[in-house]
C-alpha distance (Angstrom), angle and dihedral (degrees) to the residues before:
residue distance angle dihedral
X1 . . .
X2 3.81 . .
X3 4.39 111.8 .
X4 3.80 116.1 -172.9
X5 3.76 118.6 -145.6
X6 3.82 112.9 -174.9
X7 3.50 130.1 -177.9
X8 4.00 89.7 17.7
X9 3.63 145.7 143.9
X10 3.75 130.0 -130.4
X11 3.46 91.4 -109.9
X12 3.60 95.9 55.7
X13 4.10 90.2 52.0
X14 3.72 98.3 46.2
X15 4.19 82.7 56.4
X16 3.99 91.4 51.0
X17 3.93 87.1 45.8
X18 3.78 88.7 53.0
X19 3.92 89.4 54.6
X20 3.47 105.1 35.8
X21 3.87 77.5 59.9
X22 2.97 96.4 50.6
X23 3.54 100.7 50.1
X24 3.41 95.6 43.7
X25 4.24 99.2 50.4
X26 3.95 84.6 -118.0
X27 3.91 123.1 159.5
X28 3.61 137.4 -168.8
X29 3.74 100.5 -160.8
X30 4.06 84.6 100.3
X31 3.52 101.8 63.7
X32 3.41 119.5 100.7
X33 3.47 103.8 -171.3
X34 4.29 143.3 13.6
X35 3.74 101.8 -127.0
X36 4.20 106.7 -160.7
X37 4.18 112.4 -151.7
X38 4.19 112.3 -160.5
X39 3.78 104.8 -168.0
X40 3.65 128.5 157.3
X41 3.64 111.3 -152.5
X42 4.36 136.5 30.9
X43 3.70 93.2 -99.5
X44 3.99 99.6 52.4
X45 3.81 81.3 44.4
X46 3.70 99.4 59.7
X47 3.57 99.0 41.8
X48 3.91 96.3 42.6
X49 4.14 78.6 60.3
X50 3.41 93.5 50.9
X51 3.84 91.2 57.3
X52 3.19 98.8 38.3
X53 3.70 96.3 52.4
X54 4.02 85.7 46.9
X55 3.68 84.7 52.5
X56 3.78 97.8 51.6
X57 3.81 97.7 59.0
X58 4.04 80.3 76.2
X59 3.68 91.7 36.4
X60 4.00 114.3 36.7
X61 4.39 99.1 -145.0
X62 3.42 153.7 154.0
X63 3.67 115.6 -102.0
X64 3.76 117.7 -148.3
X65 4.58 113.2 176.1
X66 3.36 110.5 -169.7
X67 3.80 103.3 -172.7
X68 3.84 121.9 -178.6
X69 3.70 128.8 -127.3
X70 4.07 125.7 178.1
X71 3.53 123.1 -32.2
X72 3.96 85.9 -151.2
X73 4.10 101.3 41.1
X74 3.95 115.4 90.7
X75 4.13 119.9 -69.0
X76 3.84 102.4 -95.8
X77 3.74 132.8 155.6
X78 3.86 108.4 -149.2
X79 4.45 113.9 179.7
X80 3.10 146.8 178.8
X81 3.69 139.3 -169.1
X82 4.29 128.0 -144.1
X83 3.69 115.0 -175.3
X84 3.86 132.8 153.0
X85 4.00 110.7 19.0
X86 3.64 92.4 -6.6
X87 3.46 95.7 63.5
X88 3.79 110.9 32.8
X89 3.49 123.5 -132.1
X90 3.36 82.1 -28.1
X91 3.93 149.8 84.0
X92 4.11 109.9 -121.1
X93 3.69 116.1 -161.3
X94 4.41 111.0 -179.9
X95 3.76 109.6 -167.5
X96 4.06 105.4 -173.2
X97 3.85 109.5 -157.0
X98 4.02 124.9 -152.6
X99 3.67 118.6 170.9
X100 3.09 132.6 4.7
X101 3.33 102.2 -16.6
X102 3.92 90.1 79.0
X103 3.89 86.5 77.3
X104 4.78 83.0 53.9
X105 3.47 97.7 52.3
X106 3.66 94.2 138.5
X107 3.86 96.7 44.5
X108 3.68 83.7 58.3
X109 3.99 101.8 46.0
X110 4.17 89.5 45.9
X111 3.92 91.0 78.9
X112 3.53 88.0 56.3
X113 4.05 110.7 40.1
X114 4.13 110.7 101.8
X115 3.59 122.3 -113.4
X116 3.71 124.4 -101.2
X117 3.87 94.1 8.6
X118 3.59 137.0 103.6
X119 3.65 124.7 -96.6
X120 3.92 118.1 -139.4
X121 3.80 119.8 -161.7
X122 3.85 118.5 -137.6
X123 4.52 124.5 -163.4
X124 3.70 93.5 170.7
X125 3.80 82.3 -179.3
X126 3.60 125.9 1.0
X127 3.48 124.8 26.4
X128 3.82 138.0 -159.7
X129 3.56 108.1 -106.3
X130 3.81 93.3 -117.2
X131 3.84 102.6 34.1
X132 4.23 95.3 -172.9
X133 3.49 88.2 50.1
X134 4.01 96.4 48.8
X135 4.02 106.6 94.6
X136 3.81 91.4 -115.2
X137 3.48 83.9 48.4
X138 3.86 103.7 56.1
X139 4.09 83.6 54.8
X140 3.70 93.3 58.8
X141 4.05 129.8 74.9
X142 4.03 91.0 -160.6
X143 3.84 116.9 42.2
X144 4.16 109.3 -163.9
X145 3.51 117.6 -167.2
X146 4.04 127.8 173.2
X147 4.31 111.0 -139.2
X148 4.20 80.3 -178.8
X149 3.74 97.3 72.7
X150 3.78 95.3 35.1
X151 3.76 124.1 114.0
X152 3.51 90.6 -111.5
X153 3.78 104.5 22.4
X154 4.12 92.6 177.2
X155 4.35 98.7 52.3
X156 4.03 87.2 37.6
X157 3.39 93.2 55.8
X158 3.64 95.8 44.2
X159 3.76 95.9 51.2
X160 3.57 91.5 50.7
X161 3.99 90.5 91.9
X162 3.93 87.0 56.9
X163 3.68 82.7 51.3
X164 3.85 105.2 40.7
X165 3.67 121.8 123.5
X166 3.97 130.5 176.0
X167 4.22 98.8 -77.9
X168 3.64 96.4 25.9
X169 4.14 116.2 125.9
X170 3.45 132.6 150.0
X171 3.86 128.2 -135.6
X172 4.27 88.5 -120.4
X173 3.72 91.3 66.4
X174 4.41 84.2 56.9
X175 3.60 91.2 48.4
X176 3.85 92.5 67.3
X177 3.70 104.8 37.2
X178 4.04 90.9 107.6
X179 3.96 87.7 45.7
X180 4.42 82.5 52.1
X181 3.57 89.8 52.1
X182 3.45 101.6 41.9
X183 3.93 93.0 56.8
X184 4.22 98.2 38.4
X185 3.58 82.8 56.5
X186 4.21 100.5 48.8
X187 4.08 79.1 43.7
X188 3.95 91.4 60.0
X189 3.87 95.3 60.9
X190 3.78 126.5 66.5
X191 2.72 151.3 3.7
X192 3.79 92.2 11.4
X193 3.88 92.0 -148.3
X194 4.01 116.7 148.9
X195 3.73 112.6 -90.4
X196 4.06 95.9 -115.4
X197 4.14 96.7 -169.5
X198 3.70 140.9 13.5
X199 3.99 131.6 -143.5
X200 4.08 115.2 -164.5
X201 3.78 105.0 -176.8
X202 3.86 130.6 -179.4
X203 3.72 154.6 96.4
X204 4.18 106.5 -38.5
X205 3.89 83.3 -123.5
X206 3.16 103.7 61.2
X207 4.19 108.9 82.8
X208 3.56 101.7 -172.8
X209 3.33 89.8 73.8
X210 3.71 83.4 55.4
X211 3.64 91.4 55.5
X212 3.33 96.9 44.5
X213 4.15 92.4 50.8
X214 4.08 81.5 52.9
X215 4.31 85.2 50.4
X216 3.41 96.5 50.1
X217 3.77 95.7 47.8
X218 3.61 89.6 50.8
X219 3.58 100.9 50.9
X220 4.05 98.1 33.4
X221 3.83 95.0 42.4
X222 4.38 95.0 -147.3
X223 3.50 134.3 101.0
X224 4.14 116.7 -58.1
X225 3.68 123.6 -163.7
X226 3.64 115.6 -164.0
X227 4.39 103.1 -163.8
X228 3.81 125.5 176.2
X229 3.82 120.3 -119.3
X230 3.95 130.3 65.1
X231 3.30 125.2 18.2
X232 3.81 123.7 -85.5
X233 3.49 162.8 85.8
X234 4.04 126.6 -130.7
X235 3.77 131.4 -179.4
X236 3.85 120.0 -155.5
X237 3.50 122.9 -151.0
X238 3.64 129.1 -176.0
X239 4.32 93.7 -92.9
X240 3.62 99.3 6.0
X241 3.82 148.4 30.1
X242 3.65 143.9 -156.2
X243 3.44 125.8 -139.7
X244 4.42 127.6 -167.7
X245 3.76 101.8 -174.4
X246 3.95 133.8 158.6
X247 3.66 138.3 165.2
X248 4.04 115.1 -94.3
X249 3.30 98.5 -106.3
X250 3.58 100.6 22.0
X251 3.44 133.4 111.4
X252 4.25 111.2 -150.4
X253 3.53 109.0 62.8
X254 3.66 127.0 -156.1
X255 4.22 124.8 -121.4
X256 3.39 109.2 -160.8
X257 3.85 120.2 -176.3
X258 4.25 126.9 175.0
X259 3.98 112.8 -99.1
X260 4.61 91.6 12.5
X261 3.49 134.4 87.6
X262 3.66 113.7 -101.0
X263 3.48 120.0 -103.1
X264 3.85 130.1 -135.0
X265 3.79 114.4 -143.8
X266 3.97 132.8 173.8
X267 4.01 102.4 -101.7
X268 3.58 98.4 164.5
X269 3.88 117.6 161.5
X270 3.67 114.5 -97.2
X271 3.75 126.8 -120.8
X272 3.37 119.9 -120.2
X273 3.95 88.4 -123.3
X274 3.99 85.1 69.0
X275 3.49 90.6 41.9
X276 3.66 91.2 56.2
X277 3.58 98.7 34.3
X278 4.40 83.3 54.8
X279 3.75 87.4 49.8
X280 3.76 96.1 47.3
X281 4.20 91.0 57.2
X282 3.80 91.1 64.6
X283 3.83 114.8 57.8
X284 3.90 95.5 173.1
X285 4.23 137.9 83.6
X286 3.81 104.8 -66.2
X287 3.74 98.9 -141.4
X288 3.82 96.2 -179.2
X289 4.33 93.9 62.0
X290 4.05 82.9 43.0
X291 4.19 89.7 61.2
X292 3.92 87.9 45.1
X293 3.12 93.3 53.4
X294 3.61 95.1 50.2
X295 3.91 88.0 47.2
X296 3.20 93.3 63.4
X297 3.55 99.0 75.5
X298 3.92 87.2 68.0
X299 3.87 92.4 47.7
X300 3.97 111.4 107.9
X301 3.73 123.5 -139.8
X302 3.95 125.9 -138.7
């Protein structure tokens, strides 16, 4: 069920959320979380629903879109509620600002957060440049941006250690989890030699690649390279070398390791639904994307 609200106040919203529940036997003592979306334009605001309502089957919430209009049009408040099958296992609540209310965003998502859970913060696209200091920010104990769909996804992913707060993560660190498995685990069979160099190759858009140059350095402690062009990452050792690669838009990737037969393995690229839906499970500071981001200060670019 999807009810439109235009030209409305907060007020009048929370009272049509308290009926529509009403009418329709729904309760909010299952959610275990309020996740806030920030997006700027129709487009991100549609398909930042679409994952997030993917993402709440795992993770029963309360979905609150704040999407931006003009800055210079007249103040309006324009909603509309999705509950039942158009929202998921979730509750969707889109609040579409015009005025001046685009500089109150948080005044207007208080009336709406849930008691006695967490908040979650959500730039599917562009993100303020500090994201704990933003006012949607400060109500949130995880911040989750996305460097991928940024204007410049290379610089915004590289400032995010300047940035980085306790509960900040971006969406580009999720999208190479499987890769971070799949090499930790060729790295714990032999021979247990040192890994001596590092090779992070891909398209100059893509930062998780970034991030996971500025992992690798951290962890391995030896020179990482991160180059432009196909995709994949190889670790030299003094008499051997292991090698993750996979075509760009491919989904089997290749594991190739000195003196075995290569190894085929599903590598497809993950949807930013799982990505969220990953994020989501862990509420506190991710430690691990902190250090890569830190490594990447030592990671040279060809």
């Amino acid at each position: 069920m999807i009810v439109d609200l235009p030209q409305t106040t907060t007020s009048a919203v929370g009272k049509t959320l308290i009926e529509l529940r009403e009418s329709n036997g729904l309760v909010t003592s299952g959610r275990v979380l309020t996740l806030v979306i920030c997006t700027d334009n129709a487009a991100d605001t549609e398909d930042a629903i679409d994952a997030a309502n993917e993402a709440s089957k795992e993770h029963p919430c309360r979905i609150i879109v704040l999407s931006r209009g003009n800055r210079s049009d007249a103040t309006r408040l324009d909603a509309q509620i999705r509950v039942g099958g158009d929202a998921g296992a979730s509750e969707v609540i889109v609040l579409m600002l015009a005025g001046e209310l685009t500089e109150h965003e948080s005044s207007v998502v208080i009336p709406f957060l849930l008691p006695d859970t967490p908040v979650v913060a959500w730039w599917p696209r562009n993100a303020p440049p500090v994201p704990a200091e933003d006012p949607v920010g400060r109500l949130a104990i995880r911040r989750i941006t996305d460097a991928t769909l940024a204007d410049d996804p290379l610089q915004t992913i590289k400032t995010r250690r300047a940035s980085y707060a306790a509960g900040d993560t971006d969406l580009s660190w999720a999208r190479v989890t499987y890769w971070r498995a799949l090499l930790t685990s060729a790295l714990d069979e032999a021979p247990f030699e040192p890994v001596q160099r590092v090779v992070v190759s891909g398209l100059r858009e893509e930062p998780a690649l970034d991030v996971t140059a500025g992992w690798l350095a951290s962890r391995l402690n030896c020179p990482v390279t991160r180059k432009f062009g196909d995709l994949f990452v190889e670790l030299q050792r003094e008499t051997s070398s292991i090698t993750l690669s996979r075509p760009q838009t491919g989904r089997t990737a290749t594991l190739s390791r000195t003196g075995q037969p290569d190894r085929r393995l599903a590598l497809a690229r993950r949807e930013t639904r799982d990505c969220l839906a990953e994020d989501l499970r862990r509420l506190d500071p991710d430690e691990i994307y902190e250090s890569a981001l830190e490594g990447m200060e030592s990671v040279q670019y060809e």
